[in-house]
mmCIF file of the N, C-alpha and C atoms, coordinates in Angstrom:
data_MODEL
# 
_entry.id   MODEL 
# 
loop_
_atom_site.group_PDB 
_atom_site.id 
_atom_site.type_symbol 
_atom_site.label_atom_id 
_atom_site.label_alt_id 
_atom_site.label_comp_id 
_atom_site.label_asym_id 
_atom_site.label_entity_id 
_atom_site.label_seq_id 
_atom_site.pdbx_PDB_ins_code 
_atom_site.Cartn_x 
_atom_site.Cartn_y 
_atom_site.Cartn_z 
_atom_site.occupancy 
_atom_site.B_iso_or_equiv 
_atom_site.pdbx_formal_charge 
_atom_site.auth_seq_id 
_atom_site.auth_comp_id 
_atom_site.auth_asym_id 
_atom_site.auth_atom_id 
_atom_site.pdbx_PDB_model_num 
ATOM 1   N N  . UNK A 1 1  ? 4.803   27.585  8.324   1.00 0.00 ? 1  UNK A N  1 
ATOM 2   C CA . UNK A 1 1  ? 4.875   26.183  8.713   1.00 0.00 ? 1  UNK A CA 1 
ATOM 3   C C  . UNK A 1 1  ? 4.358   25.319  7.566   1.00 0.00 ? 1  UNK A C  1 
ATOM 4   N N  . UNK A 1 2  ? 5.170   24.264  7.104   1.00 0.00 ? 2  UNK A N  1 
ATOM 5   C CA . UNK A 1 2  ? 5.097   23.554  6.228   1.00 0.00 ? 2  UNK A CA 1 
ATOM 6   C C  . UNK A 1 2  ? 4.102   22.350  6.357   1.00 0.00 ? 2  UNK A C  1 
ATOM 7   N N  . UNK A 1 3  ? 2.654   22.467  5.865   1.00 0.00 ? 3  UNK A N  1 
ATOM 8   C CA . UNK A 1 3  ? 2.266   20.744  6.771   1.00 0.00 ? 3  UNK A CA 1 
ATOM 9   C C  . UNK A 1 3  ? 2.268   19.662  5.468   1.00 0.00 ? 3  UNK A C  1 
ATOM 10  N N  . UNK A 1 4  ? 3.099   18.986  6.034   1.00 0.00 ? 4  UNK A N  1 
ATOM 11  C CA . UNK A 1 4  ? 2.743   17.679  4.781   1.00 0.00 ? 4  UNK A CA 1 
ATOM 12  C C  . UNK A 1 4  ? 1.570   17.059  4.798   1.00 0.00 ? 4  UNK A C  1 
ATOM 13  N N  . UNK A 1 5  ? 1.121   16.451  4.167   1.00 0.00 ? 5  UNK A N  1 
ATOM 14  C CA . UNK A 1 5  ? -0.156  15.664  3.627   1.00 0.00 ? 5  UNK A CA 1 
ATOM 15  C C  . UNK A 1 5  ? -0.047  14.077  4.254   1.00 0.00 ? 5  UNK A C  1 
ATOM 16  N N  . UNK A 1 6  ? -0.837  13.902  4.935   1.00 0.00 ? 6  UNK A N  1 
ATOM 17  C CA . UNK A 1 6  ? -0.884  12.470  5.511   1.00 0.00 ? 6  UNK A CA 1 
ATOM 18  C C  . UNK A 1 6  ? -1.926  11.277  4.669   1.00 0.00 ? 6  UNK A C  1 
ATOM 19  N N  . UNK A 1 7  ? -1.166  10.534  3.927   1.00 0.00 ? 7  UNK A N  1 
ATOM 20  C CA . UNK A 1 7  ? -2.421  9.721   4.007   1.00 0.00 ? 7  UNK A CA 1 
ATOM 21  C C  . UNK A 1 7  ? -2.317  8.482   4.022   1.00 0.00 ? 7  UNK A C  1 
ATOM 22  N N  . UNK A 1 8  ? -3.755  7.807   4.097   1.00 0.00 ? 8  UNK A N  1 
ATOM 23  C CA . UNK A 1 8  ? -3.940  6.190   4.714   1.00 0.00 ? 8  UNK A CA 1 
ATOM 24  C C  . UNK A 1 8  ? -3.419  5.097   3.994   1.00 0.00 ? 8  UNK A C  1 
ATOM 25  N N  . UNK A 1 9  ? -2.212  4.818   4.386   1.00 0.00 ? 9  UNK A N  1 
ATOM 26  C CA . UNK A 1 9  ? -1.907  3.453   3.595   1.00 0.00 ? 9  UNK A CA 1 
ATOM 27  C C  . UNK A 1 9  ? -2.895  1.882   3.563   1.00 0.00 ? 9  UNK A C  1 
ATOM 28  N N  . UNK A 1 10 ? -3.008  1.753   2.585   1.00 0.00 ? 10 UNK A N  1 
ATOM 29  C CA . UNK A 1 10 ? -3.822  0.678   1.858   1.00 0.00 ? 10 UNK A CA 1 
ATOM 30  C C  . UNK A 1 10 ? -3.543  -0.866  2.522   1.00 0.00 ? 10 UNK A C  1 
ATOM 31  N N  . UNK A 1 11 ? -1.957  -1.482  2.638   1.00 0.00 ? 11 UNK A N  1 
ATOM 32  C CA . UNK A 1 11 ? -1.813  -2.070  3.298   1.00 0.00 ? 11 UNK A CA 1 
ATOM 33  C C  . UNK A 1 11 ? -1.431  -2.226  4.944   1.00 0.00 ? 11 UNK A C  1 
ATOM 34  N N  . UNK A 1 12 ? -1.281  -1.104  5.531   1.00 0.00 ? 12 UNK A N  1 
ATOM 35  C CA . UNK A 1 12 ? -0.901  -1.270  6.769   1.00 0.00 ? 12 UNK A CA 1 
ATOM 36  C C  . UNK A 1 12 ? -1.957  -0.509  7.159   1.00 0.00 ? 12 UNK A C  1 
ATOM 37  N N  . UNK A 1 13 ? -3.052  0.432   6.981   1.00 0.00 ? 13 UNK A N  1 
ATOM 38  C CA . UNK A 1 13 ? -3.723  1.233   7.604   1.00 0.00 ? 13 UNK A CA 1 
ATOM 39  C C  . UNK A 1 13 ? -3.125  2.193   8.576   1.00 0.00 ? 13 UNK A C  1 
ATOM 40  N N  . UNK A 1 14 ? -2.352  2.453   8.343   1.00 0.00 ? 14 UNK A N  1 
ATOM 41  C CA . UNK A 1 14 ? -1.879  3.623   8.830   1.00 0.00 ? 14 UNK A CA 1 
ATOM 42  C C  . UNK A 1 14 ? -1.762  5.324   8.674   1.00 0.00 ? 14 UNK A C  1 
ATOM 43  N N  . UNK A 1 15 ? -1.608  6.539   9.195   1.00 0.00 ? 15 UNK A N  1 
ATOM 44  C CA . UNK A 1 15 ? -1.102  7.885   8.293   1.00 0.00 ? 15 UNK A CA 1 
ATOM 45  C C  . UNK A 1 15 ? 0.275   7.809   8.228   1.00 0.00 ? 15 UNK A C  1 
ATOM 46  N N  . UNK A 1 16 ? 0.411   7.887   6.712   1.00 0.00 ? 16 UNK A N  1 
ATOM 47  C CA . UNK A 1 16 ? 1.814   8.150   6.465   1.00 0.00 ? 16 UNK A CA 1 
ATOM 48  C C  . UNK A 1 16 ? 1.957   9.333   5.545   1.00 0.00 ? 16 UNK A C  1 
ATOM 49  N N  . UNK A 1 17 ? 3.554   9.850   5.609   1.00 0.00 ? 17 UNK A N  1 
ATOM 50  C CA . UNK A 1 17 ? 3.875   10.935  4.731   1.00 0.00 ? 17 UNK A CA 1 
ATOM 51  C C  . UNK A 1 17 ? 4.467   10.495  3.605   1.00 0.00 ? 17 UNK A C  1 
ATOM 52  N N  . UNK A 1 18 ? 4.801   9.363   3.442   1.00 0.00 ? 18 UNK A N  1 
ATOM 53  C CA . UNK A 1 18 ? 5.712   9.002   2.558   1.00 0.00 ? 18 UNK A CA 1 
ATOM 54  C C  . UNK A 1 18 ? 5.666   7.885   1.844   1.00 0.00 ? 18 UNK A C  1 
ATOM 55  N N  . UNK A 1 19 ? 5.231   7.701   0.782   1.00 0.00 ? 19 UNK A N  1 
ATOM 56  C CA . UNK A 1 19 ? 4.903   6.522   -0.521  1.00 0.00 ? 19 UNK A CA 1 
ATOM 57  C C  . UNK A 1 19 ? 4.530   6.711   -1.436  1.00 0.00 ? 19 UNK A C  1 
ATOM 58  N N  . UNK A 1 20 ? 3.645   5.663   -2.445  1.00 0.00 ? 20 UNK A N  1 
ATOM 59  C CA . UNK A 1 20 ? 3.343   6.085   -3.698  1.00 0.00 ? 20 UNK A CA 1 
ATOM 60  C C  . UNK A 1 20 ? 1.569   6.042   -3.884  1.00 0.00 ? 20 UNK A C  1 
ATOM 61  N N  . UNK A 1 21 ? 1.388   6.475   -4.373  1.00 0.00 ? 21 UNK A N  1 
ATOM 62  C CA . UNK A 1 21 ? -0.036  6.591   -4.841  1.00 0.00 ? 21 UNK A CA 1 
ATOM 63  C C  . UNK A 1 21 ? -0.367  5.499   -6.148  1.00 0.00 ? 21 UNK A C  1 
ATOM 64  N N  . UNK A 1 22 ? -1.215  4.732   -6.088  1.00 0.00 ? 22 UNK A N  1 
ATOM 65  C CA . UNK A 1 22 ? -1.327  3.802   -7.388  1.00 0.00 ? 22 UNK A CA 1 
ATOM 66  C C  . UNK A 1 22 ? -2.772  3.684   -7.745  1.00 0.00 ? 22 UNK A C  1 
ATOM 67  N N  . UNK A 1 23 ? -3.029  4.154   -8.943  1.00 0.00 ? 23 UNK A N  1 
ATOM 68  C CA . UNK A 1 23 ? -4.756  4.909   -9.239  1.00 0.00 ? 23 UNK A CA 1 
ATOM 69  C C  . UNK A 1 23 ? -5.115  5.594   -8.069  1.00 0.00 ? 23 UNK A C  1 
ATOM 70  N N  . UNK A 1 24 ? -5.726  5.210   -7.326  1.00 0.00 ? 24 UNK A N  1 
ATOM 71  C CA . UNK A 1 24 ? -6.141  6.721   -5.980  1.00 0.00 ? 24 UNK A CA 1 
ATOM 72  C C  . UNK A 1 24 ? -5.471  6.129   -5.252  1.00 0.00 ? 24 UNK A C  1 
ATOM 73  N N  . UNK A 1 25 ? -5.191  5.072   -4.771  1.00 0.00 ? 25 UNK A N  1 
ATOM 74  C CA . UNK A 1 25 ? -5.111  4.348   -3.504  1.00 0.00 ? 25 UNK A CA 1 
ATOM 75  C C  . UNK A 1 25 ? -3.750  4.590   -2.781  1.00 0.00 ? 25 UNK A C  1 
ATOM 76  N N  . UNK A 1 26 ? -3.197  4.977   -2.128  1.00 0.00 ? 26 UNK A N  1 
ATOM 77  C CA . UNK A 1 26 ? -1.490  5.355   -1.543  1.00 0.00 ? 26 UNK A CA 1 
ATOM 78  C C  . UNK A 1 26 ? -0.908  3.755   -0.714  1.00 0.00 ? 26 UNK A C  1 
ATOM 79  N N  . UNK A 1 27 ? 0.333   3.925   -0.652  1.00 0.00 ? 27 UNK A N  1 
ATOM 80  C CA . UNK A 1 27 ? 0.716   2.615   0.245   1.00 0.00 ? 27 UNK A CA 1 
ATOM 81  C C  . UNK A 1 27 ? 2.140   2.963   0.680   1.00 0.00 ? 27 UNK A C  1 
ATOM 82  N N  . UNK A 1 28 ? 2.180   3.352   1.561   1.00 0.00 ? 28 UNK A N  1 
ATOM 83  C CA . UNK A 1 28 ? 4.044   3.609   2.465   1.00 0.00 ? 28 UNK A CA 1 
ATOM 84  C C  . UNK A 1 28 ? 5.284   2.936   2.051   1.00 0.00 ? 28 UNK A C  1 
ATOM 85  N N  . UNK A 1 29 ? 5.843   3.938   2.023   1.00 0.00 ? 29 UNK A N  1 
ATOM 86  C CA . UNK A 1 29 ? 7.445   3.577   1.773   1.00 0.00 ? 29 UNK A CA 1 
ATOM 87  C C  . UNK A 1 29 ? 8.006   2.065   2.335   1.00 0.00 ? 29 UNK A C  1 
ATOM 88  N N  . UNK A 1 30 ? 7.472   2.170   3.463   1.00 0.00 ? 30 UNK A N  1 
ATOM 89  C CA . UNK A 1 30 ? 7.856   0.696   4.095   1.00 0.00 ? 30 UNK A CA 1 
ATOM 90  C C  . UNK A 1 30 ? 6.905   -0.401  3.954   1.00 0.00 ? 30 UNK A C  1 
ATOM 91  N N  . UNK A 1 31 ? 5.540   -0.234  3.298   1.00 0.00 ? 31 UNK A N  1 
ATOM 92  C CA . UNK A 1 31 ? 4.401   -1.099  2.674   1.00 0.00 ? 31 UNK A CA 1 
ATOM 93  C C  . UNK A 1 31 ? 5.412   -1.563  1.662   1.00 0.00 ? 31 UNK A C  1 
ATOM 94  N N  . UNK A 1 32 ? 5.441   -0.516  0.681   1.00 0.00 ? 32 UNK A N  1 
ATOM 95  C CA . UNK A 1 32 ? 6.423   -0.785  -0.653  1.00 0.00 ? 32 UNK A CA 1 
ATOM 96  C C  . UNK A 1 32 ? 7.305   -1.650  -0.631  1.00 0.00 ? 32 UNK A C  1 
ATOM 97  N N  . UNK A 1 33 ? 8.389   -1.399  0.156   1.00 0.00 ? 33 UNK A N  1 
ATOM 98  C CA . UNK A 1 33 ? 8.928   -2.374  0.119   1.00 0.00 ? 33 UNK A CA 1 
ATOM 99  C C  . UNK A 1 33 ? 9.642   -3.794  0.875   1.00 0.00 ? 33 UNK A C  1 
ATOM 100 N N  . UNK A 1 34 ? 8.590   -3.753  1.538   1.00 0.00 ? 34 UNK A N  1 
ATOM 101 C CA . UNK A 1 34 ? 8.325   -5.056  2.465   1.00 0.00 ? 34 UNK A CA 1 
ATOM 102 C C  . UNK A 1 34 ? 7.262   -5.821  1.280   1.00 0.00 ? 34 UNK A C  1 
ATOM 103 N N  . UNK A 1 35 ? 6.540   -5.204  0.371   1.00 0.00 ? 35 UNK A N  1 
ATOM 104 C CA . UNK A 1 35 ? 6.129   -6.008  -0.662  1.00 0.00 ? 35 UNK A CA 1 
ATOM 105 C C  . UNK A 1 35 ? 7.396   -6.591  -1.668  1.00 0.00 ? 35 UNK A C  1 
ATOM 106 N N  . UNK A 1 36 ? 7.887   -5.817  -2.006  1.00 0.00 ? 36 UNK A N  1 
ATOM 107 C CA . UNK A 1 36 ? 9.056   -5.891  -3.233  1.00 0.00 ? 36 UNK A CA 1 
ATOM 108 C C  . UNK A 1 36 ? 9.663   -7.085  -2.696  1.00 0.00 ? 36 UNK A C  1 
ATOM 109 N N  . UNK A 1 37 ? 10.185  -7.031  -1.248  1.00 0.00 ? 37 UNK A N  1 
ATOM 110 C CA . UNK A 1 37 ? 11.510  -7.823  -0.757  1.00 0.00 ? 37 UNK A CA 1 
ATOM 111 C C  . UNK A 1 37 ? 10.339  -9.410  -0.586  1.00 0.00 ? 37 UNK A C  1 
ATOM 112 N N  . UNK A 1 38 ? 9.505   -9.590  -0.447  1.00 0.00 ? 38 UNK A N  1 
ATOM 113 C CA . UNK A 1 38 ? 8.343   -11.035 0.128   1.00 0.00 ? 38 UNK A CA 1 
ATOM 114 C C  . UNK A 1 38 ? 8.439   -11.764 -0.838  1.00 0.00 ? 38 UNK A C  1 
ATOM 115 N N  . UNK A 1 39 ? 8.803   -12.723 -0.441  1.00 0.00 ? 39 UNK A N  1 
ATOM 116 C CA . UNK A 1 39 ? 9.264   -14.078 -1.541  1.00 0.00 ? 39 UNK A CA 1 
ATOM 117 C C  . UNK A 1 39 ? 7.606   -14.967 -1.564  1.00 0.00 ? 39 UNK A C  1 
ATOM 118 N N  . UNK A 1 40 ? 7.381   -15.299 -3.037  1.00 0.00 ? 40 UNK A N  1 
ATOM 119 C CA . UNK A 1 40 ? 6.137   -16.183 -2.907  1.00 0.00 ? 40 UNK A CA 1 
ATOM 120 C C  . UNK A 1 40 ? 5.718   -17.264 -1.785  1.00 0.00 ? 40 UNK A C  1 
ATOM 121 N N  . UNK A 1 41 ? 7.139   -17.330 -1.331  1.00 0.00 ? 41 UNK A N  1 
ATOM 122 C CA . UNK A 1 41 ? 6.792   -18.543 -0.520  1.00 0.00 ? 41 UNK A CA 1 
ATOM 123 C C  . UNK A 1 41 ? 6.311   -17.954 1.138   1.00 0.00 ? 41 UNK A C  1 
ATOM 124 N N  . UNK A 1 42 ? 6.578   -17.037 1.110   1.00 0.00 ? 42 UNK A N  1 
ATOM 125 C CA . UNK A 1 42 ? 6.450   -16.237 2.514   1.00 0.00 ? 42 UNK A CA 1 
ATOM 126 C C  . UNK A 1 42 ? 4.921   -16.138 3.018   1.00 0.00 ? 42 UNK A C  1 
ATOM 127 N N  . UNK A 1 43 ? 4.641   -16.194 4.407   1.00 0.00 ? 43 UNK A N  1 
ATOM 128 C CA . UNK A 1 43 ? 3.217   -16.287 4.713   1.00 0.00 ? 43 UNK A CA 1 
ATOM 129 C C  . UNK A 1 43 ? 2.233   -14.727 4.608   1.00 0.00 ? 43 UNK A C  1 
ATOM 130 N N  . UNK A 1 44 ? 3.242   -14.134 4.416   1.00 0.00 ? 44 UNK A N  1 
ATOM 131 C CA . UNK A 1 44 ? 2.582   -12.553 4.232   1.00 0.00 ? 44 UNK A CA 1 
ATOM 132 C C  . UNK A 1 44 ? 2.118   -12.147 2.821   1.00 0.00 ? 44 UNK A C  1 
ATOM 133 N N  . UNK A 1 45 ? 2.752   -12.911 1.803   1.00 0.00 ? 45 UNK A N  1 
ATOM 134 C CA . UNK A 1 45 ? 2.439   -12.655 0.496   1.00 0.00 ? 45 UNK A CA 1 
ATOM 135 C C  . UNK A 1 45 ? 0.725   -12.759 0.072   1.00 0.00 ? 45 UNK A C  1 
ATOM 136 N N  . UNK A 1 46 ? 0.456   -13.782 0.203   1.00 0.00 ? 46 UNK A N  1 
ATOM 137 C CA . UNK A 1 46 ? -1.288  -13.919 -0.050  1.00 0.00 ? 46 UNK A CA 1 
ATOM 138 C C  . UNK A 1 46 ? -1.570  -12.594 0.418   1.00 0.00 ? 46 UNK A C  1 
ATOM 139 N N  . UNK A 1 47 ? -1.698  -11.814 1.515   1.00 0.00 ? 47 UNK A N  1 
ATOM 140 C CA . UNK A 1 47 ? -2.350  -10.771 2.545   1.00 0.00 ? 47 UNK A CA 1 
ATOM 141 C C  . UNK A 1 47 ? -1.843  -9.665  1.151   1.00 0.00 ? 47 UNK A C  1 
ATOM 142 N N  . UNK A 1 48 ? -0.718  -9.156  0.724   1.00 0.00 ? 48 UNK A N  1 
ATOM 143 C CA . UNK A 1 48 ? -0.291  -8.541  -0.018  1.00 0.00 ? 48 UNK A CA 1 
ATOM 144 C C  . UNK A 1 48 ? -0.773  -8.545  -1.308  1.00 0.00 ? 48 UNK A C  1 
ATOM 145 N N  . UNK A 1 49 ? -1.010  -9.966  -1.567  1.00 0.00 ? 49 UNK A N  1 
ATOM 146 C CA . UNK A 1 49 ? -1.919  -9.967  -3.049  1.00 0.00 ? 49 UNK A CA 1 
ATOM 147 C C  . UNK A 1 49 ? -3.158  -9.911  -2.810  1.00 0.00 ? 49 UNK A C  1 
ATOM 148 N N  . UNK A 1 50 ? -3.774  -9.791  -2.098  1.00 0.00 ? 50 UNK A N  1 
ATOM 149 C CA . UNK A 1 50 ? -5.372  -9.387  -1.424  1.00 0.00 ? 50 UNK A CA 1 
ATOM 150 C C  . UNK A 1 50 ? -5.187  -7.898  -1.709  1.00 0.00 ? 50 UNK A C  1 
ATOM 151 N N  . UNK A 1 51 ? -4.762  -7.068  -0.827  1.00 0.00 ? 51 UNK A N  1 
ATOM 152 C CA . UNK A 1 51 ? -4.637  -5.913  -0.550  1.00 0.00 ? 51 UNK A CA 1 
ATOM 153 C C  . UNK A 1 51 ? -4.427  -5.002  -2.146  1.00 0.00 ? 51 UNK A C  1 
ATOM 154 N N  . UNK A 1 52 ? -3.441  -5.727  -2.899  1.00 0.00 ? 52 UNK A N  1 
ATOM 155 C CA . UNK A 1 52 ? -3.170  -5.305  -3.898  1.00 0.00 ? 52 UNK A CA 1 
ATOM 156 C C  . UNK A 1 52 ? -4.919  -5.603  -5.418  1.00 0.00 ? 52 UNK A C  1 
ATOM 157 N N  . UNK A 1 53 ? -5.013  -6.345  -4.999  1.00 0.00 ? 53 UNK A N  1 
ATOM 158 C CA . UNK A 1 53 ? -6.541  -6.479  -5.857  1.00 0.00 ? 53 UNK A CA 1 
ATOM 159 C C  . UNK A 1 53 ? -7.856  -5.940  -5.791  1.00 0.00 ? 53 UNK A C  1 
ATOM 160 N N  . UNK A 1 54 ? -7.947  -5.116  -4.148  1.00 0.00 ? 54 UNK A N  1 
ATOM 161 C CA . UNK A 1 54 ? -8.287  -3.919  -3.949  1.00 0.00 ? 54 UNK A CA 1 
ATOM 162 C C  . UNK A 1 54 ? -8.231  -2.793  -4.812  1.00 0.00 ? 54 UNK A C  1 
ATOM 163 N N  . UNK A 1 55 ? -6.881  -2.677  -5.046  1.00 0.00 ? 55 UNK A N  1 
ATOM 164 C CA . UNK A 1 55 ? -6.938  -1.362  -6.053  1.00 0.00 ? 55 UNK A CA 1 
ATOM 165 C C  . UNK A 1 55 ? -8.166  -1.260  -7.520  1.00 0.00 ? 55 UNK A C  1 
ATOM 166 N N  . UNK A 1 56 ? -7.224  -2.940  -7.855  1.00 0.00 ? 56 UNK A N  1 
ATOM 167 C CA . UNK A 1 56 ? -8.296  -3.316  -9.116  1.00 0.00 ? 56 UNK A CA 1 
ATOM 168 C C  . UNK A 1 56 ? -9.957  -3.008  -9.146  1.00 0.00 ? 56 UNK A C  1 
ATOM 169 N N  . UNK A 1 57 ? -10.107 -4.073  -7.829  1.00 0.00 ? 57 UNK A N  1 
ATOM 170 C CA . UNK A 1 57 ? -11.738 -3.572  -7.551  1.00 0.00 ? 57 UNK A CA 1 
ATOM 171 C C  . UNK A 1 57 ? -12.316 -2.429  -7.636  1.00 0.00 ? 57 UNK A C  1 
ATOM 172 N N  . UNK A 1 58 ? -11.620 -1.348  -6.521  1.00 0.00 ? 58 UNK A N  1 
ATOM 173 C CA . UNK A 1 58 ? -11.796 -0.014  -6.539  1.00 0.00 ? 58 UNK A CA 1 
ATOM 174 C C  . UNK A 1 58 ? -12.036 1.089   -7.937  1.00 0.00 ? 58 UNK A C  1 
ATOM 175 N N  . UNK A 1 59 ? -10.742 0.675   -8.477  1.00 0.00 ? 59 UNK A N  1 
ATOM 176 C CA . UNK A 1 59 ? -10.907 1.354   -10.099 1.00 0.00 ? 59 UNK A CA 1 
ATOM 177 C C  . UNK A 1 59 ? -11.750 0.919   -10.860 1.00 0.00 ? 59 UNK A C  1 
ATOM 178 N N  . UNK A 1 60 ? -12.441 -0.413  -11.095 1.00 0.00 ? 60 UNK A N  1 
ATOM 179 C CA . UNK A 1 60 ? -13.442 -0.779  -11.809 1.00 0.00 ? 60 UNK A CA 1 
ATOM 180 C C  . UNK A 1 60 ? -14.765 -0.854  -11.424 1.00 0.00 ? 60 UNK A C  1 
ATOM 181 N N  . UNK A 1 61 ? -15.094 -0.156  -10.281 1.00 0.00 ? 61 UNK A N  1 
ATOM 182 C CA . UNK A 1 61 ? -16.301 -0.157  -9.866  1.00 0.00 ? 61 UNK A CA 1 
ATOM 183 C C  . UNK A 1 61 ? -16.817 1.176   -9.978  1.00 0.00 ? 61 UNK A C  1 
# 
């Protein structure tokens, strides 16, 4: 039995099997790209550039 590896996405808090890892931090296939597709003007973007400056923090501390 094959077990895949679950882990906690960064922006949605969720277990997922499937996304990318960026310095340690992972974020879901559908995190991904519900970021990619969010137009600056969109009310979700700020939350996304929060989430994303996390990483920064994380690695430099």
């Amino acid at each position: 039995m094959d077990q895949t590896e679950r882990k906690i996405c960064i922006v949605c808090g969720e277990p997922k099997e499937d996304g990318i890892t960026i310095v340690t931090e992972f974020i879901c296939t559908s995190c991904e790209s519900e970021m990619v597709h969010t137009k600056v003007e969109d009310d979700r973007y700020p939350f996304f550039v929060h989430q994303m400056k996390q990483l920064w923090l994380r690695f430099h501390t």
